[in-house]
PDB file of N, CA, C and O in Angstrom:
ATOM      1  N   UNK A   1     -20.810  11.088 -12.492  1.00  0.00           N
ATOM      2  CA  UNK A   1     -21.004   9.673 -12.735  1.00  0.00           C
ATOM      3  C   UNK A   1     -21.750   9.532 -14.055  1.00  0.00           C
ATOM      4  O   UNK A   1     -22.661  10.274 -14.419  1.00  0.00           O
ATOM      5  N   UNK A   2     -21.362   8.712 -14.589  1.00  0.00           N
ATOM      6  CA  UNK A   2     -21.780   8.629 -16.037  1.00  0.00           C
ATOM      7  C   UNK A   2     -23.417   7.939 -15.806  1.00  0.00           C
ATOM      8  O   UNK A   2     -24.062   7.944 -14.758  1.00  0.00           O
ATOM      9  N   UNK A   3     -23.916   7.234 -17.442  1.00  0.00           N
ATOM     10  CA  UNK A   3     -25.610   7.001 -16.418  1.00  0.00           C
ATOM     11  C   UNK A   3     -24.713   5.378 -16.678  1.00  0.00           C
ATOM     12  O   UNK A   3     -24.873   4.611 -15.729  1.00  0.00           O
ATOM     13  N   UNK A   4     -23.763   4.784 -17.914  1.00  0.00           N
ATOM     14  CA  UNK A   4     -23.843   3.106 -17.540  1.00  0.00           C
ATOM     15  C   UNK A   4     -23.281   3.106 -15.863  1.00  0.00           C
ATOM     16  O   UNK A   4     -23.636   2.119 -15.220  1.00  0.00           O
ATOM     17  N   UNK A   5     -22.636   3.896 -15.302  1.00  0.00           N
ATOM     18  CA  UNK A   5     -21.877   3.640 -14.260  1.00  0.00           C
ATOM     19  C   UNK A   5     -22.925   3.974 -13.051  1.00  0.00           C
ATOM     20  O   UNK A   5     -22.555   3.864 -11.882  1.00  0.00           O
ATOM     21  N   UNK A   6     -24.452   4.449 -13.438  1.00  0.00           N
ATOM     22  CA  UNK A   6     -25.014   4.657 -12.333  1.00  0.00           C
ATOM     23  C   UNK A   6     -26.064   3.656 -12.156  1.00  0.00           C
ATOM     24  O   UNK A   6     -26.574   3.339 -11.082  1.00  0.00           O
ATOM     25  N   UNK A   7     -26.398   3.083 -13.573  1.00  0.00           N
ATOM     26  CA  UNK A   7     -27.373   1.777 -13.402  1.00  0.00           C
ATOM     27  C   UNK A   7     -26.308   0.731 -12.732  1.00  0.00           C
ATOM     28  O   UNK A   7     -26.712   0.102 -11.754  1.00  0.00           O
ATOM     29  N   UNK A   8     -25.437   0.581 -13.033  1.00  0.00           N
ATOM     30  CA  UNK A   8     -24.396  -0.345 -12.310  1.00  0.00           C
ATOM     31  C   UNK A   8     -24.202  -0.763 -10.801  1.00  0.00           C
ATOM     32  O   UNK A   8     -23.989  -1.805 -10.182  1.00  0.00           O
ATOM     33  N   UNK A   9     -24.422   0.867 -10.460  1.00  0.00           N
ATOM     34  CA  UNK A   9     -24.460   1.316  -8.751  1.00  0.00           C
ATOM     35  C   UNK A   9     -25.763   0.906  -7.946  1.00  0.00           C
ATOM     36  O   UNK A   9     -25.905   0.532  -6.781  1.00  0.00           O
ATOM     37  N   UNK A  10     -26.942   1.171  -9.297  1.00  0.00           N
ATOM     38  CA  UNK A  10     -28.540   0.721  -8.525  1.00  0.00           C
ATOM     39  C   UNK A  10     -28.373  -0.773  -8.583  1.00  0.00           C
ATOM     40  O   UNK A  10     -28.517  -1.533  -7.625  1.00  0.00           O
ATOM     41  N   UNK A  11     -28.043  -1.120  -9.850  1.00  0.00           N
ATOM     42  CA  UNK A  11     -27.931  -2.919  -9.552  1.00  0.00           C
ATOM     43  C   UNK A  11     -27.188  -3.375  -8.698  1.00  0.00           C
ATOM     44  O   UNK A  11     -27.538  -4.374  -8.069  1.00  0.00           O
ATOM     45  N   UNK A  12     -25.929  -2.734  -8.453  1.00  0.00           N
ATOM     46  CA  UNK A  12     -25.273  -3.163  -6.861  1.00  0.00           C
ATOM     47  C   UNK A  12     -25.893  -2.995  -5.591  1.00  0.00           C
ATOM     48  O   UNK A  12     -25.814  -3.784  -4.650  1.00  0.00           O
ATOM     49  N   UNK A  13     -26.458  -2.019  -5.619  1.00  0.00           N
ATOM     50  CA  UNK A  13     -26.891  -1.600  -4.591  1.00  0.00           C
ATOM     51  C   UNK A  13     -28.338  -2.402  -4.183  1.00  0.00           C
ATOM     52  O   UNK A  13     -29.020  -2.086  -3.208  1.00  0.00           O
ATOM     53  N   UNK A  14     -28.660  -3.483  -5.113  1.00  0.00           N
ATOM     54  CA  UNK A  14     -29.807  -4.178  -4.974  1.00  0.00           C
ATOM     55  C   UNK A  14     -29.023  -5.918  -4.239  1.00  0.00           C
ATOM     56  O   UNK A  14     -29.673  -6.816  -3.705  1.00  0.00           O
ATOM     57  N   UNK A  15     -27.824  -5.895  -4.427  1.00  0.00           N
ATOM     58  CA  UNK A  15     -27.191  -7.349  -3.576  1.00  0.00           C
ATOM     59  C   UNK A  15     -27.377  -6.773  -2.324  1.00  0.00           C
ATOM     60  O   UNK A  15     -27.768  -5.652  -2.000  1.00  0.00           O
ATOM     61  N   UNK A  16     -26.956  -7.931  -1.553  1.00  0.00           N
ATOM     62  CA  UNK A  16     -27.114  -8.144   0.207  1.00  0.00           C
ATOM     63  C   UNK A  16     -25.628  -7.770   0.138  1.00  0.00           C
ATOM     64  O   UNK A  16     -24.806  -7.775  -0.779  1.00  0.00           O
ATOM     65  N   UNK A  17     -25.567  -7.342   1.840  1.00  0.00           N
ATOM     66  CA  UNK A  17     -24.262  -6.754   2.009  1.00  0.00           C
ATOM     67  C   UNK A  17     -23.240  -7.621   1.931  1.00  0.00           C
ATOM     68  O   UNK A  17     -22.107  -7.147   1.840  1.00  0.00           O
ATOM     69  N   UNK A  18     -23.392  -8.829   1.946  1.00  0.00           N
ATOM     70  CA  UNK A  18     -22.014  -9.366   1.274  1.00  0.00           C
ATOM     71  C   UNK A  18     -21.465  -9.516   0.097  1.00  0.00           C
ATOM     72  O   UNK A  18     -20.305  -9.364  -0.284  1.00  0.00           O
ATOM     73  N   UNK A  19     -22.661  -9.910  -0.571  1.00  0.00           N
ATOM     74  CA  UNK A  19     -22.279  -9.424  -2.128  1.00  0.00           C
ATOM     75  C   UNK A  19     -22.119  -8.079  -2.391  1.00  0.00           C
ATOM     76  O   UNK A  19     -21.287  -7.840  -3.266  1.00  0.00           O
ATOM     77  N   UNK A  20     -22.479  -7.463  -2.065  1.00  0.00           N
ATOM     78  CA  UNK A  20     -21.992  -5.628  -1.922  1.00  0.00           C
ATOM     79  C   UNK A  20     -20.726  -5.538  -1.491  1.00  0.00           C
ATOM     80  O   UNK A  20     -20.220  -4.540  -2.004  1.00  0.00           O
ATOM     81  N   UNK A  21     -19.716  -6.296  -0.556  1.00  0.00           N
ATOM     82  CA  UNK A  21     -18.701  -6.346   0.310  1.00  0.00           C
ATOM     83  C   UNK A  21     -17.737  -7.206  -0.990  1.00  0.00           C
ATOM     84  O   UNK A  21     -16.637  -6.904  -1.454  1.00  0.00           O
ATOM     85  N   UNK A  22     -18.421  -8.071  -1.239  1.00  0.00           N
ATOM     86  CA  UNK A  22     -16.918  -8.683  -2.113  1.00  0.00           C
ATOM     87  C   UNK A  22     -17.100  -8.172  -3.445  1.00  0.00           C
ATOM     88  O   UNK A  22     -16.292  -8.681  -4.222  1.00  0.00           O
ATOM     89  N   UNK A  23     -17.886  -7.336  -3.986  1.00  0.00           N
ATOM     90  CA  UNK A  23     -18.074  -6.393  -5.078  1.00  0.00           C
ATOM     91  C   UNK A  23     -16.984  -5.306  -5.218  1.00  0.00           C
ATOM     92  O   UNK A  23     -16.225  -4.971  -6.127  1.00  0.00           O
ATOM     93  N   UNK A  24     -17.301  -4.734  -3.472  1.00  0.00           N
ATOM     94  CA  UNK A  24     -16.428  -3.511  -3.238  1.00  0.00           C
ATOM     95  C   UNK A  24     -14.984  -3.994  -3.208  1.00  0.00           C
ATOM     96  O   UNK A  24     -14.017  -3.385  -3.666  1.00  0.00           O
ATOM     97  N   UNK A  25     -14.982  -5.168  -2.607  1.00  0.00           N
ATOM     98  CA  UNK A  25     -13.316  -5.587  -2.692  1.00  0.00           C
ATOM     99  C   UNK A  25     -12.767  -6.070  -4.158  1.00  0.00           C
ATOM    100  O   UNK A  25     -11.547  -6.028  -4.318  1.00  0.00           O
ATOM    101  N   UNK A  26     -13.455  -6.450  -5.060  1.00  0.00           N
ATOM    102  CA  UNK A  26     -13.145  -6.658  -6.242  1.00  0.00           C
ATOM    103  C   UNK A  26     -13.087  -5.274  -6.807  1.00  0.00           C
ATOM    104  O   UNK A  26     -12.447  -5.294  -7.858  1.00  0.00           O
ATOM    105  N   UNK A  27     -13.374  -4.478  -6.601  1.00  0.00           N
ATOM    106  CA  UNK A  27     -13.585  -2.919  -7.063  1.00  0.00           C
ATOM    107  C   UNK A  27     -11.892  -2.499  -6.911  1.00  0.00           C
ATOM    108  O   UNK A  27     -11.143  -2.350  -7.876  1.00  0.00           O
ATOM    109  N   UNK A  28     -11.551  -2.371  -5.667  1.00  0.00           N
ATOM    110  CA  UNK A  28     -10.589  -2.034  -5.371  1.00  0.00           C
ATOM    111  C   UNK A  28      -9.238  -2.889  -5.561  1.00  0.00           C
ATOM    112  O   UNK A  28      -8.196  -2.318  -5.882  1.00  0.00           O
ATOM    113  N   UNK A  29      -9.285  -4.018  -5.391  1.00  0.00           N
ATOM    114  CA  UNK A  29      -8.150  -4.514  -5.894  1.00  0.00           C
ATOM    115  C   UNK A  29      -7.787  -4.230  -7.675  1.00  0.00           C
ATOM    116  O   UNK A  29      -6.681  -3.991  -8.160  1.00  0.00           O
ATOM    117  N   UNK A  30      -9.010  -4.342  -8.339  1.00  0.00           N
ATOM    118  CA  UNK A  30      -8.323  -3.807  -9.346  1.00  0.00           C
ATOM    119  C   UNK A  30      -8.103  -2.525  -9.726  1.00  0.00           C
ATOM    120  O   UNK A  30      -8.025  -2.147 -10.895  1.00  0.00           O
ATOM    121  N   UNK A  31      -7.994  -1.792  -8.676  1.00  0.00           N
ATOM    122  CA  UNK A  31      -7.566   0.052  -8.826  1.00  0.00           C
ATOM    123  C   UNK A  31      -5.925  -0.514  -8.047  1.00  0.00           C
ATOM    124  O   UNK A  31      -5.011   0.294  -7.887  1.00  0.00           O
ATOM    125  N   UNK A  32      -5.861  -1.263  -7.839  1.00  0.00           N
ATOM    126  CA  UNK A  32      -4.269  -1.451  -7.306  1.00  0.00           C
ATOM    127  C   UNK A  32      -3.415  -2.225  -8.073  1.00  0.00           C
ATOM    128  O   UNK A  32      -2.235  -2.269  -7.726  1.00  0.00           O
ATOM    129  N   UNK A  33      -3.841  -2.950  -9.211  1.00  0.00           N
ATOM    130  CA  UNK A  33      -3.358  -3.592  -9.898  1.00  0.00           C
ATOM    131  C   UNK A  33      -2.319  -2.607 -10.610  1.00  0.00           C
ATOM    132  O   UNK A  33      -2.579  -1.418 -10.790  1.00  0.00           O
ATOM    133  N   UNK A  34      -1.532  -3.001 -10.865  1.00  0.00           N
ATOM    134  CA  UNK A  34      -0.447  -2.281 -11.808  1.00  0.00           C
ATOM    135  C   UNK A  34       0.231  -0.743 -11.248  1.00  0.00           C
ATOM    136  O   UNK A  34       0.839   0.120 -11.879  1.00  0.00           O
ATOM    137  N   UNK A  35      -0.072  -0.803 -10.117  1.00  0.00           N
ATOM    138  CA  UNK A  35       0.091   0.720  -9.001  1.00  0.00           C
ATOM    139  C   UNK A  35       0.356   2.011  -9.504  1.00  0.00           C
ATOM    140  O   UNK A  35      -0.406   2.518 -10.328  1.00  0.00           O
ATOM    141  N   UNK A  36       1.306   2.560  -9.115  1.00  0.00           N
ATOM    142  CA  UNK A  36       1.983   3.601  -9.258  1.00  0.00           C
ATOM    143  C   UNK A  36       3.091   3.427  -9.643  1.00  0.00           C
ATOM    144  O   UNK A  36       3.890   3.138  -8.752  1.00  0.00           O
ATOM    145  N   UNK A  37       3.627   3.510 -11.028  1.00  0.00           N
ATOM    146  CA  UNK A  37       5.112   2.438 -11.242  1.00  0.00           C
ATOM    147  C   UNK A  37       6.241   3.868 -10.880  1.00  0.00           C
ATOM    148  O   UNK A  37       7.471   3.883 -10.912  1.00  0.00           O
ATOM    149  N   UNK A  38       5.398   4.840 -10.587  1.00  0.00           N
ATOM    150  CA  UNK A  38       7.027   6.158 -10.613  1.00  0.00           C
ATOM    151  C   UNK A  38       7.177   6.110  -9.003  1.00  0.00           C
ATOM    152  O   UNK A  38       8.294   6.229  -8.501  1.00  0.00           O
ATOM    153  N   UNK A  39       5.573   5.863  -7.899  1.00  0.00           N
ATOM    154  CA  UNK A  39       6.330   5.488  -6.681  1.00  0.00           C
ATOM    155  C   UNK A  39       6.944   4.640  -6.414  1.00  0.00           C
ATOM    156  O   UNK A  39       7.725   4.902  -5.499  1.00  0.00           O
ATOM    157  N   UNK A  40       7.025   3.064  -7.004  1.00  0.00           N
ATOM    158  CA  UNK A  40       6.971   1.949  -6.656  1.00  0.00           C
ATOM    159  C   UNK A  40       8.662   2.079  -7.379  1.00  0.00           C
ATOM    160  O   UNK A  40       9.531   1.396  -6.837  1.00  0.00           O
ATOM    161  N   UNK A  41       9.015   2.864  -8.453  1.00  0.00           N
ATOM    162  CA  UNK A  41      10.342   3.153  -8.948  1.00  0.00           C
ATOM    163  C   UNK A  41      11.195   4.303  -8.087  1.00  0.00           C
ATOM    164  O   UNK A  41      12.424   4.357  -8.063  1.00  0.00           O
ATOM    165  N   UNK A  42      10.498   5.007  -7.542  1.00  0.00           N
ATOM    166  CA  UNK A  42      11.349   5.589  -6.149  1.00  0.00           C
ATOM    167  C   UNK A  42      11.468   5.577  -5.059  1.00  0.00           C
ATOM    168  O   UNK A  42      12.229   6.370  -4.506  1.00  0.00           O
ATOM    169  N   UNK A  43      10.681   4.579  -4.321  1.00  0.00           N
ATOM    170  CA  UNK A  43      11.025   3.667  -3.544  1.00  0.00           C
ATOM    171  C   UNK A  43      11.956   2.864  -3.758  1.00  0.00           C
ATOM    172  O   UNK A  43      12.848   2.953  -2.914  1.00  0.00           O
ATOM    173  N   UNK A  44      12.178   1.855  -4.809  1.00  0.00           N
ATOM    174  CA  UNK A  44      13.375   0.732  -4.837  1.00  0.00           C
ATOM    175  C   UNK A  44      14.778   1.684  -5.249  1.00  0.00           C
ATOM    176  O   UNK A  44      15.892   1.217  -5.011  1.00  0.00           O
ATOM    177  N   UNK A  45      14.662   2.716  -5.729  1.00  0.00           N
ATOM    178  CA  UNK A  45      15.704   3.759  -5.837  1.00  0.00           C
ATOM    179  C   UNK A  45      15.912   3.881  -4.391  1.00  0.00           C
ATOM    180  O   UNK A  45      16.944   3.354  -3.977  1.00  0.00           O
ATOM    181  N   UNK A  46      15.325   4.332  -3.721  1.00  0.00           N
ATOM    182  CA  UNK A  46      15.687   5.278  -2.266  1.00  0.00           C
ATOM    183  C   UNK A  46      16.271   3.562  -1.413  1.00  0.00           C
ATOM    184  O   UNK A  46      17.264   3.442  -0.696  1.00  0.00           O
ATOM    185  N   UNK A  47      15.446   2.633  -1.739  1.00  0.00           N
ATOM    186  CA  UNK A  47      16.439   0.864  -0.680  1.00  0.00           C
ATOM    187  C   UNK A  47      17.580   1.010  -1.224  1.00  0.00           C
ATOM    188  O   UNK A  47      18.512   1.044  -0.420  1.00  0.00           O
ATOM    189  N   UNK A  48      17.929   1.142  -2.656  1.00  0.00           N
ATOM    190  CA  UNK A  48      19.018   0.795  -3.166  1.00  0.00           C
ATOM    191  C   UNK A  48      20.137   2.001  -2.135  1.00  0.00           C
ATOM    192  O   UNK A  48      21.119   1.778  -1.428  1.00  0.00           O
ATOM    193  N   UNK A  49      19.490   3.130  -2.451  1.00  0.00           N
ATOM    194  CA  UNK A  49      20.748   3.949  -2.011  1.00  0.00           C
ATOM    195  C   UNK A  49      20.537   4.194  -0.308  1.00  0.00           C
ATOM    196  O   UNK A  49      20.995   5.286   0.026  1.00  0.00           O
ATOM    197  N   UNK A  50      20.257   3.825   0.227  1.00  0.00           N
ATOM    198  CA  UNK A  50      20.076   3.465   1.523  1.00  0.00           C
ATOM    199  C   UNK A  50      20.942   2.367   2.068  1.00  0.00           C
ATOM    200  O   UNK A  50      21.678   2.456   3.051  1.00  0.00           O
ATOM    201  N   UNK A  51      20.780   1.448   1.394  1.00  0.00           N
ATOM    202  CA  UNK A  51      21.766  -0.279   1.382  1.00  0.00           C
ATOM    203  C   UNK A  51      23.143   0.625   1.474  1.00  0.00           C
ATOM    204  O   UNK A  51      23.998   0.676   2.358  1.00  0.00           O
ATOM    205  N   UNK A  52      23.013   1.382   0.102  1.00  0.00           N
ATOM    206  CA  UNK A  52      24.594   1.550  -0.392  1.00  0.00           C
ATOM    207  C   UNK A  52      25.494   2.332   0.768  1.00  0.00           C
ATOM    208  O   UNK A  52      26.717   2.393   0.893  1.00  0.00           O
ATOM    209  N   UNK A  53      24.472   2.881   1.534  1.00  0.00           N
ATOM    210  CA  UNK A  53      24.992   4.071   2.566  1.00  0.00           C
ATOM    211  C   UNK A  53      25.690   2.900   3.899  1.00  0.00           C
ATOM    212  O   UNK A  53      26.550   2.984   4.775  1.00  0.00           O
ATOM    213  N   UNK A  54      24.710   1.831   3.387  1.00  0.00           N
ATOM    214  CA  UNK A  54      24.970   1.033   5.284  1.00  0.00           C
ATOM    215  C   UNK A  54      26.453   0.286   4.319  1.00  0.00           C
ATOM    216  O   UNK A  54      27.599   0.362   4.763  1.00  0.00           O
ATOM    217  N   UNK A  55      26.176  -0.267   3.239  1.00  0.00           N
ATOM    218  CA  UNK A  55      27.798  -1.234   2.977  1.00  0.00           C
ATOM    219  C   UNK A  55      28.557  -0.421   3.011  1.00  0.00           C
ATOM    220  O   UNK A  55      29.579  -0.920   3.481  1.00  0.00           O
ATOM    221  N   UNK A  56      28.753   0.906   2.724  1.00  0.00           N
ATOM    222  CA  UNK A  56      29.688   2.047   2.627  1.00  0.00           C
ATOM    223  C   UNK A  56      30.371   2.597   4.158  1.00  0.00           C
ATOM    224  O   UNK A  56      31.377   3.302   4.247  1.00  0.00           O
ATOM    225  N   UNK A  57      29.727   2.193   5.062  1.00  0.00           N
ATOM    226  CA  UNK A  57      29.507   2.964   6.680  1.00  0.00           C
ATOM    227  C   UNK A  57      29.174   3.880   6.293  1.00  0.00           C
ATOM    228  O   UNK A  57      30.020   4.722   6.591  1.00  0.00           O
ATOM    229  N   UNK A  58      28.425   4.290   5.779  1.00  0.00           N
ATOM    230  CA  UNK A  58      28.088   5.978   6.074  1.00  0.00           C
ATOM    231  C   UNK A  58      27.241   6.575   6.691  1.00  0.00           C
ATOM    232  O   UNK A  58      27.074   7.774   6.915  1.00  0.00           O
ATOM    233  N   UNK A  59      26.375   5.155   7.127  1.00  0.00           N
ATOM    234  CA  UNK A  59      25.552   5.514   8.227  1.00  0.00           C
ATOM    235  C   UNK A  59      25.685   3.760   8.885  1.00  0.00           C
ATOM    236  O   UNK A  59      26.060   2.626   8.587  1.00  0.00           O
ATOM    237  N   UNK A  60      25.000   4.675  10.090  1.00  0.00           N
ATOM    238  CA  UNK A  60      25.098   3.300  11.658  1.00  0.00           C
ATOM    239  C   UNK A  60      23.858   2.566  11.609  1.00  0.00           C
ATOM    240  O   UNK A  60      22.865   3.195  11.245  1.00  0.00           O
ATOM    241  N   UNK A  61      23.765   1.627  11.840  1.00  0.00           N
ATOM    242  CA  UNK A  61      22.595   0.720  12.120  1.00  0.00           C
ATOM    243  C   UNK A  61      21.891   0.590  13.752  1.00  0.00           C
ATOM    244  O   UNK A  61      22.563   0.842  14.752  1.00  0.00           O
ATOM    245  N   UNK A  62      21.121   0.361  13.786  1.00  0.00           N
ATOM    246  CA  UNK A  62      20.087   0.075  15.345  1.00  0.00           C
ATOM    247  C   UNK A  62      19.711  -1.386  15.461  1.00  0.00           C
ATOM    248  O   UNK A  62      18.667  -1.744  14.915  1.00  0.00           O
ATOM    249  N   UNK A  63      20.597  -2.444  16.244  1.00  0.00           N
ATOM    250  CA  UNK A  63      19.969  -3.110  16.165  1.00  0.00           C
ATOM    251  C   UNK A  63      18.059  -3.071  16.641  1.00  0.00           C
ATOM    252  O   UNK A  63      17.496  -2.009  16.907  1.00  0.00           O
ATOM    253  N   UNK A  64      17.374  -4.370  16.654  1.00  0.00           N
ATOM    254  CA  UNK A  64      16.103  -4.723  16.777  1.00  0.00           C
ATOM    255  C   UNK A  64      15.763  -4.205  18.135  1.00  0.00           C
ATOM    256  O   UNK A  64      15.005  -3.303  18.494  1.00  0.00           O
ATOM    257  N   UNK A  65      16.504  -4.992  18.761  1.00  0.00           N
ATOM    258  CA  UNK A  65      15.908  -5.012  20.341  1.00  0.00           C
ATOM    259  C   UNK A  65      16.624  -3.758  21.043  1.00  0.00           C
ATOM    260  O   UNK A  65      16.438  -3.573  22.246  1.00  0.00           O
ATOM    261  N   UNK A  66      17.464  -2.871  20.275  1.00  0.00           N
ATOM    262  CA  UNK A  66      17.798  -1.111  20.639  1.00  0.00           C
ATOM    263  C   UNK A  66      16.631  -0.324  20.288  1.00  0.00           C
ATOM    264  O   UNK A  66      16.144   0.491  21.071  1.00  0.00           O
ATOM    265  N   UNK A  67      16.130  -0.569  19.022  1.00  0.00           N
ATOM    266  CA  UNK A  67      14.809   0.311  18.997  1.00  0.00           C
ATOM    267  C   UNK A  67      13.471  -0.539  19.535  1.00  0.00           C
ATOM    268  O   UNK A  67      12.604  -0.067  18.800  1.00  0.00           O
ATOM    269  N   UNK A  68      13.057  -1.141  20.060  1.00  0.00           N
ATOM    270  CA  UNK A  68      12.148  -2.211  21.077  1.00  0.00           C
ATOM    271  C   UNK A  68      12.463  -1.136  22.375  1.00  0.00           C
ATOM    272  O   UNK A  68      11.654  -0.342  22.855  1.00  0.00           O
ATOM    273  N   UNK A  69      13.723  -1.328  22.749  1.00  0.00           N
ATOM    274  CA  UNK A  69      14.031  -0.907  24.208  1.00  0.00           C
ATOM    275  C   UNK A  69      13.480   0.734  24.167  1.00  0.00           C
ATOM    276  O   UNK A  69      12.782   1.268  25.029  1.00  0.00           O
ATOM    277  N   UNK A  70      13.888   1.222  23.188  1.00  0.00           N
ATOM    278  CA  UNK A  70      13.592   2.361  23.202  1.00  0.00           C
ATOM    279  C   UNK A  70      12.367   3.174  23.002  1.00  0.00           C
ATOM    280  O   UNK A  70      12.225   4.347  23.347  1.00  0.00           O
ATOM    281  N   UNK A  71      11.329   2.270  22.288  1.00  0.00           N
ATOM    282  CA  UNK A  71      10.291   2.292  22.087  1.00  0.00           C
ATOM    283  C   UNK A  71       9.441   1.992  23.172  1.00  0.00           C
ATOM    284  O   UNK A  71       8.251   2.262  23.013  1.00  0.00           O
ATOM    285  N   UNK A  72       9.882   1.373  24.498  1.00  0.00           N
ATOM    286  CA  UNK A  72       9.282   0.836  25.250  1.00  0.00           C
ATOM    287  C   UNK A  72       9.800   1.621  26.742  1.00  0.00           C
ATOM    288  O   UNK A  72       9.191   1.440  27.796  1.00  0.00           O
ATOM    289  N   UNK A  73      10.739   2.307  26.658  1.00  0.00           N
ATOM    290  CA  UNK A  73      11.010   3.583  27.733  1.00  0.00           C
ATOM    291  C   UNK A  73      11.064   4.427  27.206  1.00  0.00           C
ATOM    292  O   UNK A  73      11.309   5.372  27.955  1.00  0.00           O
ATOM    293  N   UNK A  74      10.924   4.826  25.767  1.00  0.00           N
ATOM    294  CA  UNK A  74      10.567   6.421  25.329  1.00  0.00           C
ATOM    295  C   UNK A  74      11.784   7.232  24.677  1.00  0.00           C
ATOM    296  O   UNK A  74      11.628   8.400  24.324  1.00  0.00           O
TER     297      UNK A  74
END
């Protein structure tokens, strides 16, 4: 930890826990901002060719209430 990043931590660490709480959540949302663009790009790769498999038949579908039922006797 660097030292600006540790006076930072004592001055946080001097709010009440809610201001400590929406600190920490402001912390983290911006570590999610702008994500992972190579997962977030092979994921919409893998829907695309997934889709392409079901318009193609090349694979079968389940309806909703087939995997419910099944989920619910095992």
């Amino acid at each position: 930890m660097t030292q600006k990043s540790q006076v930072v931590l004592e001055e946080a660490l001097k709010l009440t826990t809610h201001e400590r709480a929406e600190l920490a959540e402001q912390l983290i949302a911006s570590l999610e901002e702008g994500g992972d663009t190579d997962v977030e790009l092979a994921w919409q790769e893998e829907v695309q060719r997934r889709l392409q498999q079901i318009e193609r038949g090349e694979v079968n579908t389940i309806p909703w209430e087939e995997v419910q039922r099944r989920l619910r006797h095992g």
